[in-house]
N, C-alpha and C positions, 0 to 999 in steps of 0.2 A: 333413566328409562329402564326397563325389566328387562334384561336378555331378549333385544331384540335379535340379535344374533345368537341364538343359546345353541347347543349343546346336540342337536337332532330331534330327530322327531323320535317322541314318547313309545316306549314300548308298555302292549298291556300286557293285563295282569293285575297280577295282586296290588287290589285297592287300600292297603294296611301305610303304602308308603313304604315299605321295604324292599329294596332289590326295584324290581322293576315295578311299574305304576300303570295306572287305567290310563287310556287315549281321554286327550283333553276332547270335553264334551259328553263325557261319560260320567257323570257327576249328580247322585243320588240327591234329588230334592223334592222325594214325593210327602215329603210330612213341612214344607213349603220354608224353610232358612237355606239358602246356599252357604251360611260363615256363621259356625258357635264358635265363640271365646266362652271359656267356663273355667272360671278362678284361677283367673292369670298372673302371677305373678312373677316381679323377674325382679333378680337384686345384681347391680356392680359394687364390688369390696365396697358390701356395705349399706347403699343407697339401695333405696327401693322406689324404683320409677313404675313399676305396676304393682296395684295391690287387692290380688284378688277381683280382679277385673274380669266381669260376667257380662257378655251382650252376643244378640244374633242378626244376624241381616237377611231379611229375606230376598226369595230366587225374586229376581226383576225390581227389588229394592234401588232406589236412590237415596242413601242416608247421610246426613250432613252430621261432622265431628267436630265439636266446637268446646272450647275449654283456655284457660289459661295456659303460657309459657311455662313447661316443666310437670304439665299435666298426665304428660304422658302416652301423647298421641302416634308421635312420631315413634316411639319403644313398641306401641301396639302393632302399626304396621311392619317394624322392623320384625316383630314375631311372626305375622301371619305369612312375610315372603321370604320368610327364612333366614334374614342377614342376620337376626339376632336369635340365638336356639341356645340348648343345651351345650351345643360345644365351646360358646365361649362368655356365658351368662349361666348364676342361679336362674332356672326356669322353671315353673309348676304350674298344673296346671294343660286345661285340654285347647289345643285350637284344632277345630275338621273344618274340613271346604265339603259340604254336605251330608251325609251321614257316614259314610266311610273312609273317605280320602284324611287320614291322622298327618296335620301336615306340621306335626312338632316333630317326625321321623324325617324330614323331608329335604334337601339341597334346595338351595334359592335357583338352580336351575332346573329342577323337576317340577318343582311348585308354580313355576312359570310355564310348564309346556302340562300341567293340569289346568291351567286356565285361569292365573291368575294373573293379570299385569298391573306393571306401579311406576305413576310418574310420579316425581321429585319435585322442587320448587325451581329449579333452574333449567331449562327447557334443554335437551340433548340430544342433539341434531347434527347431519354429517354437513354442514357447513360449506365444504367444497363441492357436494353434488347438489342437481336439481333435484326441488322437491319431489318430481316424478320418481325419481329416482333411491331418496329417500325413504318412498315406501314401498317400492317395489324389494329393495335390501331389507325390509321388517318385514316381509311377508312371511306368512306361518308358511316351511316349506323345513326339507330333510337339510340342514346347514352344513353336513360333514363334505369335508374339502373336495373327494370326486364327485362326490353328487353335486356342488354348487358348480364346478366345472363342465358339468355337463349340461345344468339347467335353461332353461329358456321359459321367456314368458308369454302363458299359455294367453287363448283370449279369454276362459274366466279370471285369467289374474289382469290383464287388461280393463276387464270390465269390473272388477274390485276396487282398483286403485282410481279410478274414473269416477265412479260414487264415491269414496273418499274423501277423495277431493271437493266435490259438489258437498260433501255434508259438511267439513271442516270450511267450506268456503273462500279455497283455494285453488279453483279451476284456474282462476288469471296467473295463477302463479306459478305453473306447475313447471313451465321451465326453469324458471330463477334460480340460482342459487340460493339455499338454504339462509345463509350466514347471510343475506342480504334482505332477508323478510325483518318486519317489525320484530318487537318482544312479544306482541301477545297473538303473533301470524305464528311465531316460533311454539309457540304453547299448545295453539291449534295442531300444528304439523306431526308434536309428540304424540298428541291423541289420536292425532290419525293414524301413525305408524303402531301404536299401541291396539290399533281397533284391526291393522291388517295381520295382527296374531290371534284375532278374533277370542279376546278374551271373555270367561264367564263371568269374571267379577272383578272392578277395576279399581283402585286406589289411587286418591289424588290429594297431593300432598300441599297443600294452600297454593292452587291451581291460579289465582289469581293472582298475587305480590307481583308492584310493577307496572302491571298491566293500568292503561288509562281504563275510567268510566265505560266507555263504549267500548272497549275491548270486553272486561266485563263481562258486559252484559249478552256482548257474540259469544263468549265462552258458557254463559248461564244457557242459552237459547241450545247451543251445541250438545252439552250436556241433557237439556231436557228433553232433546229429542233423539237420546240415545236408550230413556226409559222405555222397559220390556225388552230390548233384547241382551242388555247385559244387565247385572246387580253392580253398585259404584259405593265408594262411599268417597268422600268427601270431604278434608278435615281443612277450616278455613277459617281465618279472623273475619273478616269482610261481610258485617251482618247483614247489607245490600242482598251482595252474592247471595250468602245462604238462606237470605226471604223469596229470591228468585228459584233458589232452587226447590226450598221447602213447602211454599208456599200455605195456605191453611191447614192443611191436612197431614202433609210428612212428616216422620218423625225426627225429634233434632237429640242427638244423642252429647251430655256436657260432662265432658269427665276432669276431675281438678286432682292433684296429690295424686297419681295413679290409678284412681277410683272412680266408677260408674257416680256424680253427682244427683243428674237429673237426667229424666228422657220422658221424652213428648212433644207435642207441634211447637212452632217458633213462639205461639204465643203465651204455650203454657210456662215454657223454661224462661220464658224472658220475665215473668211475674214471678217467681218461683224464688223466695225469699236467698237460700244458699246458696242461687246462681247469679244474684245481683252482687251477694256477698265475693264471692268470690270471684269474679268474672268482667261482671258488664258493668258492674258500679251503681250510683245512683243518679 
């Protein structure tokens, strides 16, 4: 999970990513992409897991990422939240979170408190506390040690965590300890804490692995009624999932070898000669 506990609250400022940054929320997307990737490339001694890798997401986009093992999806998000940058990869190439926010200048915890959060495939959750309580600790607030000392919760964070709940569809649960929900209640409960940092644009990294059918499909239904208030993307095997998510109309982004393959609705990439090749088979 993204620094649910990061670092403080964001100081503005210069939106270049250097020194200090805009307040998350502050995020230029009047020519309408929240996220350019533009000829991305990143080499380890050697290897080139992206290559020149060009795509954008739009503001209130839900985009599904889909490709083979080694394709280079999980390298891509490692670029956009900063784990993998210039300091310890070949890296060329632009990533911006709107038009100004340069978030190859950026720490994975600034780039976090600019409104970017990222789940993982293993769901990461405080186990020993209650779910209530689980999100009330991710709440987007000032994390530095006297001010958490001092903090208390207000009733719009009351009334935050309450919808949360009701939307992740763990009102019955909200007492229980964490570590004792399912695997795909545990999945829910990330997203939820991930949504109480109220991010601009979310990343989920094969959100399903695990999870039964009917879980699923409560994760598909979850996600699809989170379109318009955040941008997501989505990177998953589970062509189910990603039909539920894409449905006729959205676009399905397939990148193989590091590289943009195909992009277009489910039904175009699924007929689309070099993504049968490489991908889904015959």
């Amino acid at each position: 999970m993204n620094s649910v506990l990061g670092e403080g609250k964001a100081e503005s400022g210069d939106a270049t990513g250097l020194g200090r940054i805009v307040e998350p929320g502050v995020i230029d997307t009047t020519h309408g992409p929240i996220l350019y990737v533009e000829d991305l490339t990143v080499q380890f001694d050697g290897f080139r897991a992206l290559n020149k890798l060009s795509l954008s997401i739009d503001h209130g986009e839900l985009r599904c990422v889909i490709g083979p093992n080694g394709a280079g999806k999980t390298t891509m998000m490692d670029v956009i939240t900063g784990k993998t940058g210039p300091r310890n990869a070949n890296v060329t190439g632009r990533v911006f979170l709107g038009q100004t926010i340069d978030l190859m200048r950026m720490t994975e915890p600034r780039i976090a408190q600019a409104g970017i959060g990222r789940k993982f495939q293993k769901p990461t959750v405080f186990e020993q506390h209650a779910v209530w309580e689980n999100l009330e600790l991710a709440m987007k607030a000032d994390k530095r040690w006297w001010a958490s000392l001092r903090a208390r919760l207000t009733q719009e964070g009351h009334r935050r965590i309450e919808e949360t709940l009701a939307l992740t569809g763990l009102e019955s649960e909200a007492y229980r300890p964490a570590g004792l929900l399912s695997h795909g209640q545990k999945q829910r409960l990330e997203i939820g804490m991930l949504l109480m940092q109220q991010p601009q644009l979310l990343l989920l990294d094969e959100p399903v692995a695990g999870m039964t059918d009917e879980e699923t499909m409560q994760l598909a239904a979850l996600l699809n009624s989170l379109r318009g208030s955040c941008s997501m993307m989505v990177v998953e095997h589970d062509m189910e999932f990603v039909a539920a998510l894409a449905g006729d109309v959205g676009t399905v982004t397939v990148l193989a070898e590091g590289s943009l393959l195909a992009e277009g609705t489910l039904d175009a990439v699924k007929r689309d000669e070099r993504v049968i090749e490489s991908y889904l088979g015959r």
